[in-house]
Structure formats: structure tokens, C-alpha cells
C-alpha positions, 0 to 999 in steps of 0.5 A, a space after each residue: 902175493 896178490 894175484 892178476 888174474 884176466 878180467 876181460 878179452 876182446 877180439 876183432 877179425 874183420 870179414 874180408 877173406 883170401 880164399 884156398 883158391 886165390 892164393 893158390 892162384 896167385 902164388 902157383 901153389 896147388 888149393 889142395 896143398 894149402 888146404 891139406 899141408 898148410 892147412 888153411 881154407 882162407 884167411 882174414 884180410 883186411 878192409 879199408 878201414 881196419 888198420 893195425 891200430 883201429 883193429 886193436 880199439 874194435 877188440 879194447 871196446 869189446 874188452 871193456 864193455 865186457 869188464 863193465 868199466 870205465 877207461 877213463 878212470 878205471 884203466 891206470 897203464 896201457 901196453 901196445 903188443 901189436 905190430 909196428 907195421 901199422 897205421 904210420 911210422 914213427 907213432 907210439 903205437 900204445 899213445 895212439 890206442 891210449 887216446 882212441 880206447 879213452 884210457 885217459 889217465 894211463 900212461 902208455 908204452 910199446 913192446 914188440 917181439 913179433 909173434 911173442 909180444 902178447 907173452 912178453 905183455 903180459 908178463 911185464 904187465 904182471 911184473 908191473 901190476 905186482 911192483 908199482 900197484 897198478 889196479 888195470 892194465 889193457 893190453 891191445 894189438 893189431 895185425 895185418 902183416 899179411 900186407 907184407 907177402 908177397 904171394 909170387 915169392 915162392 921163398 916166403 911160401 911158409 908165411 903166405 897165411 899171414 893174416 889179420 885181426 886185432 885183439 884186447 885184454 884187461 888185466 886187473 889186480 887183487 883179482 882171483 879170476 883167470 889168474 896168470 902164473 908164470 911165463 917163459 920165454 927163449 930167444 936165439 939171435 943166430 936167426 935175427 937175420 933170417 926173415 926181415 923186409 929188405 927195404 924201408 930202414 937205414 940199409 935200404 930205404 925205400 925208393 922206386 928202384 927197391 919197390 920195383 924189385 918189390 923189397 917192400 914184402 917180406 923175405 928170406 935170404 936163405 930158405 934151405 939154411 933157415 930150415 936146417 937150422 930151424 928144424 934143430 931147435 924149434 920144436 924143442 925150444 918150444 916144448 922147453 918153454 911149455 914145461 919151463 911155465 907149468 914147471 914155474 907155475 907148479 904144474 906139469 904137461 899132465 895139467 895142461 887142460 887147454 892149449 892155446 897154440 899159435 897157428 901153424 901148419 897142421 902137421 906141427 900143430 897136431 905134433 907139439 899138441 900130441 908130444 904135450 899130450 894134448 888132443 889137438 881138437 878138442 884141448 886146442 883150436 886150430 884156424 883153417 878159416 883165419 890164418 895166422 894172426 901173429 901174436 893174436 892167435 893165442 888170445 883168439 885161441 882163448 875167446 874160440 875156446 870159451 865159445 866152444 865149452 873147451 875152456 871151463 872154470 879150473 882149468 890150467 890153460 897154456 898160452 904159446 907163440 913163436 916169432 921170427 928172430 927167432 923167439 919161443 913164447 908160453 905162459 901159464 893161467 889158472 881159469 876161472 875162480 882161484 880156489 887157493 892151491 
């Protein structure tokens, strides 16, 4: 079979930052607690200009100019992985992004699974690319959903690194670079009504009275429940998922060279890299500086990397996430030049 390999990221994290400091000021939580156990110095919000989808474009024209090609004629399908919270409602994302990068003779669609959805892309691209012979696929999203918290709620304290940036992948196919195996994905519906923002659907739409009692941001009902039911399942779920992808892609936890781990406070992420038996610093990348930028971390993940020499030709490189709802994500690549394994 014919392998998709990754031509080409781009990444966006706009400059603006909210500091230690501030949060702390704002939410009541010590600096030190969010430096220490959070683990986060700041994190990228956005600016004016930097909307959902406009952040996505800034990252696709770094993705393209890198791959040396032309949208125009050379991208056949695009695949908008970013959140829904964006620039307004009702667009099609994927249609939007199409137009802004150029990809004029693609075809364009949207996919959401919160913090999976850059898995849940690329395994349908590959599915795609495989089935109908698309020769490129760009995978776009934005995210700034730290829009959406609300520093003085004290029950979304877990969420206050939400952060902002937008990033950008090229796929192409009969291509022996960078190759993507097999991904693995878990979903459990028992926490579809854990996290969600109150207002703005049909159960209650926006109005005055919601936006003073601010239901506008993103709540939990029930922190403690959450969290019992939680610590039962996550981190085994998210084991599962990792050795569900090297397994597929005929690897075990002793080949994983790099992991590109979704941002998380340092204590879990120092865990599941310990109980992958990865180093934690050297075979991942942990933001302090940025926060946590969804279903973008992975793919930052991938650019800090390669900047950083932690990424080299032939390594097994795991890619992981896990979203509210709750969903647990991780795929498997093969970077560098395939050698034929």
C-alpha cells in the first residue's frame, strides 16, 4: 500500500501572553501554584486579529511555503480540525480556510472531537487519501477557547491554561517521508455532560439575564464527580491508546523515541511519559510559556521538537490528546525517510 507521509507543518502562536501573575490575580489562585502544580509561567492569548480561523491561515501559509507548493493546483481536500468557536457561527469552517489558503480546487469539510480532532484528521485524511487517491490533504485549525474561561470560577480552575494558536499540516500521498501508521481513538459518553458552556444552544440561548450570571464561559456542574469518575479511567485510557497505535503500526512502548503529549499539569505529564518510559524532557516537550492549545499541542509538539534535535530522521514519534466528552487520542509516525520495515 502506498504511504502518506507528512510533508510539511506550520505552526501560529500569537505573542500576546497572560502571565503567572495575572491569572493568579484574577482567579485567586497563588502565582506559585500555577507555576509549580499547573505548571505554566503564561500563556498565549490572543490579539485583535488572531481569530480562530485567521490563526489556522497564519500557520497553512507557513505549511505551504514549506512544502514549495501551489494551493491552487496542488492541494485536492481540505480538513478544518480547529474549534467551532470561532470567527461566527453557522460557517463551515473548512470553506472559509479553503477560500483564505487558496486551495481553490479542493473540496473542504469540518471534523470536531475537541482536543482529538488533529487525530481524528489525520486518520480520516489518511482513510481518505488511501481510498479516493487524493495526492494532498492540508489539515488546518485554530484555537482560542481560552475566550471561554472564566478566571473567577473557581470549578474550571483546571482549565484556566487555555490557550491560543493555530496550526497547519500537509499530507501527501506515494510519499516516504514522515509516514503516518496507525492511530487509536476511545471515546466514553458517561462525561458528554461534564464540561460544556451553559448558554448559546437550544437548552439556553443567549440572553441578558444568561450573560449576567456569565454562562457564556465554560463550566462544570460537578467538579468532585467529574474527577472521581475521571481518575478511574483517563490515564489508563490514555495508556490504552498509545500502545493500541504502536501495536497497529507494529511498534511497542520501547520504540516510542518522541512523544508529543497534549499539555497537562506537570505531574501527569511527567507520569504517563515515565509509565510510557519516555524522558519526559528530553523525548517530549512540555509548554510552561504557552499553555494549553487544544488539539494544537501535538502538532507544536512536533515543530519544538525538530527545532530542539529531539526529533531525527527514523524515529517512531507518538502524537496524543484527550478531550472533554471525553475522548482519548494517539497516532503513530515513522519520521524521516521510510527504509521499508
Amino acid at each position: 500500500m502506498r504511504k502518506i507521509g507528512i510533508e510539511a507543518i506550520g505552526t501560529y502562536i500569537p505573542p500576546e501572553r497572560h502571565t503567572a501573575q495575572y491569572i493568579s490575580e484574577q482567579s485567586g489562585t497563588p502565582a506559585e501554584i500555577i507555576i509549580t502544580k499547573i505548571g505554566m509561567k503564561s500563556k498565549a492569548v490572543p490579539g485583535p486579529d488572531d481569530h480562530t480561523v485567521a490563526m489556522g491561515v497564519k500557520a497553512a501559509k507557513i505549511a505551504i511555503e514549506r512544502a514549495g507548493i501551489d494551493p491552487a493546483k496542488d492541494i485536492d481536500l481540505v480538513i478544518w480540525a480547529g474549534e467551532v468557536y470561532a470567527e461566527h457561527p453557522m460557517q463551515t469552517y473548512a470553506i472559509k480556510f479553503q477560500n483564505e489558503v487558496g486551495a481553490t480546487k479542493a473540496w473542504a469539510f469540518d471534523v470536531n472531537q475537541r482536543c482529538g480532532t488533529i487525530v481524528v484528521a489525520m486518520i480520516i485524511a489518511k482513510s481518505l487519501m488511501e481510498t479516493q487517491g487524493y495526492k494532498r490533504v492540508l489539515i488546518g485549525s485554530g484555537y482560542r477557547n481560552c475566550d471561554l474561561i472564566d478566571y473567577s470560577n473557581i470549578r474550571t480552575r483546571f482549565m484556566h491554561d487555555l490557550a491560543a494558536s493555530g496550526v497547519a499540516m500537509i499530507l501527501r500521498n506515494d510519499y516516504s517521508q514522515n509516514v503516518i501508521l496507525e492511530g487509536s481513538v476511545i471515546t466514553d459518553g458517561q462525561f458528554s455532560e461534564d464540561v460544556y458552556v451553559p448558554a448559546g444552544g437550544t437548552v439556553i440561548p443567549i440572553t441578558c439575564k444568561a450573560i449576567e450570571k456569565r454562562m457564556q464561559y465554560l463550566d462544570v456542574p460537578d467538579p468532585p464527580r467529574l474527577k472521581a469518575r475521571l481518575d478511574r479511567l483517563s490515564m489508563t485510557n490514555f495508556l490504552k491508546v498509545v500502545d493500541e497505535s504502536l501495536e497497529k503500526s507494529g511498534y511497542t512502548r520501547k520504540n516510542i523515541d518522541y512523544l508529543g503529549l497534549i499539555r497537562m499539569k506537570r505531574s501527569a505529564f511527567e507520569f504517563v511519559a515515565n509509565e510510557l518510559g519516555v524522558h519526559p524532557y528530553n523525548q517530549a516537550t512540555y509548554f510552561d510559556e504557552w499553555g494549553h492549545m487544544g488539539q494544537n499541542d501535538s502538532i507544536v509538539s512536533i515543530e519544538e521538537g525538530l527545532k530542539d534535535g529531539k526529533i531525527k530522521d527514523g524515529d517512531i514519534v507518538v502524537l496524543t490528546a484527550a478531550g472533554i466528552g471525553w475522548s482519548w487520542n494517539a497516532i503513530t509516525i515513522k519520521w524521516g525517510m521510510w527504509k521499508g520495515e
